[in-house]
C-alpha positions as CSV (number, residue, x, y, z in Angstrom):
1,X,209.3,33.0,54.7
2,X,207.1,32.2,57.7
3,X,203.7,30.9,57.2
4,X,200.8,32.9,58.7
5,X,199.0,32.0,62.0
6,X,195.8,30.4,62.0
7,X,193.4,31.1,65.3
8,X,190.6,28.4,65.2
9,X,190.7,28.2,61.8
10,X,191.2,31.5,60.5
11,X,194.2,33.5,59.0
12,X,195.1,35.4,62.2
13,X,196.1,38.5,60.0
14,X,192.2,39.1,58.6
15,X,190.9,39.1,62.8
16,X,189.2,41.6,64.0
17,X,190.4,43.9,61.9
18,X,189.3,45.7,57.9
19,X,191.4,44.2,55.3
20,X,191.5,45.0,51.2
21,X,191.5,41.5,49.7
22,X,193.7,42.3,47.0
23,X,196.6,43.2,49.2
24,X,196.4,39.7,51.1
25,X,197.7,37.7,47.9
26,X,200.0,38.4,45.6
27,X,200.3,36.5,41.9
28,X,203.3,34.4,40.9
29,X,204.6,34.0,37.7
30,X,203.3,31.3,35.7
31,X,201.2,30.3,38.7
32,X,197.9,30.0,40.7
33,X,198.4,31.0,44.6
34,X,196.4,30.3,47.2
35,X,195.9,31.2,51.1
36,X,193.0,29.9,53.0
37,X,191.3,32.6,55.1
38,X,189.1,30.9,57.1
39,X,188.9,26.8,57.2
40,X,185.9,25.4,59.6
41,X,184.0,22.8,59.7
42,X,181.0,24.6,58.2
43,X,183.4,25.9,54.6
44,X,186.1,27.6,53.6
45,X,187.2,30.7,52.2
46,X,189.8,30.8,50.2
47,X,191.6,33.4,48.2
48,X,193.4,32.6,44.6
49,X,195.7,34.7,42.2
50,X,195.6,33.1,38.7
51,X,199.1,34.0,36.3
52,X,198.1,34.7,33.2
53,X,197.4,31.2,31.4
54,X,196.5,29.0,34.9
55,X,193.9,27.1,35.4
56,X,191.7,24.9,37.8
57,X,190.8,22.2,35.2
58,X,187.1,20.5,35.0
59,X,186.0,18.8,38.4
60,X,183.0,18.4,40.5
61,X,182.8,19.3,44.3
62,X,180.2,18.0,46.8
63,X,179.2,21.4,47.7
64,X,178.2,24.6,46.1
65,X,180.4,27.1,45.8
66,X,180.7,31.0,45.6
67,X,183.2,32.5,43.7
68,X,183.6,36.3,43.5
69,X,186.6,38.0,41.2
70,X,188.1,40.8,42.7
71,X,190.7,41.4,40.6
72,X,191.2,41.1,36.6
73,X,188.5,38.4,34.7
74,X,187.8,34.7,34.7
75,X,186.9,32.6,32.4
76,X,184.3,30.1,34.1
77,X,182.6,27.0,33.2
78,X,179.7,25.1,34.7
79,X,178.3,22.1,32.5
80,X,180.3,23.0,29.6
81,X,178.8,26.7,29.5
82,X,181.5,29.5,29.2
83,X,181.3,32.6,30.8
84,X,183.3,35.9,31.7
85,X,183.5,37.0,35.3
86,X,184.4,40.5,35.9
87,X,186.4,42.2,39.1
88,X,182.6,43.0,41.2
89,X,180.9,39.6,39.9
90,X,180.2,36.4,41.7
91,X,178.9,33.4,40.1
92,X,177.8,29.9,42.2
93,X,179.1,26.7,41.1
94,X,176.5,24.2,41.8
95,X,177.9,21.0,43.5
96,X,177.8,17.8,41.5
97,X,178.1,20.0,38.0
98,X,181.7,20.1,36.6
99,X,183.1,23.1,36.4
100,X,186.6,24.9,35.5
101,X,188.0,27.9,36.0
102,X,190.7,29.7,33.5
103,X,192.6,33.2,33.2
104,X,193.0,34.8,30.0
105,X,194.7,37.2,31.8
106,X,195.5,37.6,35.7
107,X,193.1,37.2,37.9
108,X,192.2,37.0,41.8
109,X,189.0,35.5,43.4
110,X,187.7,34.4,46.6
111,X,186.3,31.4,46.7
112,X,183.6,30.6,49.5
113,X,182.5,27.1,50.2
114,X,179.5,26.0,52.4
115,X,180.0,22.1,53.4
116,X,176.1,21.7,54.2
């Protein structure tokens, strides 16, 4: 399988043209897939589909970031504090707090990071 082109940093299949985020990753079984849409200087954005089960486990990043599920529900943590994400919802993980992110069941999210 052939990776996808990148043109200055972003996935050359999402340019200049209307894409459903859900069709541009598919999940894995017992895994968490990734493909980076757009990677710049400036952030990322990153799209994820969680197997039932995965997990990003506790960490800290310098930088806020936005997640927003688009599929399924997450289980999020920031600072210890659980909460449920819905397909439609966006929560920000603040830099420097821990956070984790878990399925209970599939799940796909885009994950938007701002290095400034």
């Amino acid at each position: 399988m052939t990776q996808p082109k990148k043109r200055n940093g972003i996935l050359d299949v999402c340019v200049a043209k209307p894409q459903i985020l859900n069709d541009l990753i598919t999940y894995a079984a017992d895994s968490v897939v990734s493909k980076t849409l757009v990677d710049k200087d400036p952030g990322t954005v990153t799209l994820f589909a969680f197997d039932t089960g995965q997990r990003l486990s506790e960490h800290t990043a310098p930088y806020d970031a936005l997640v927003q599920i688009i599929d399924g529900q997450a289980v999020v943590t920031i600072d210890g504090k659980e909460m449920t994400v819905s397909a439609g919802q966006v929560v920000i993980m603040p830099a420097h707090r821990p956070h984790a992110v878990r399925g209970e069941q599939k799940f796909k999210m885009l994950l938007t990071m701002i290095r400034a």
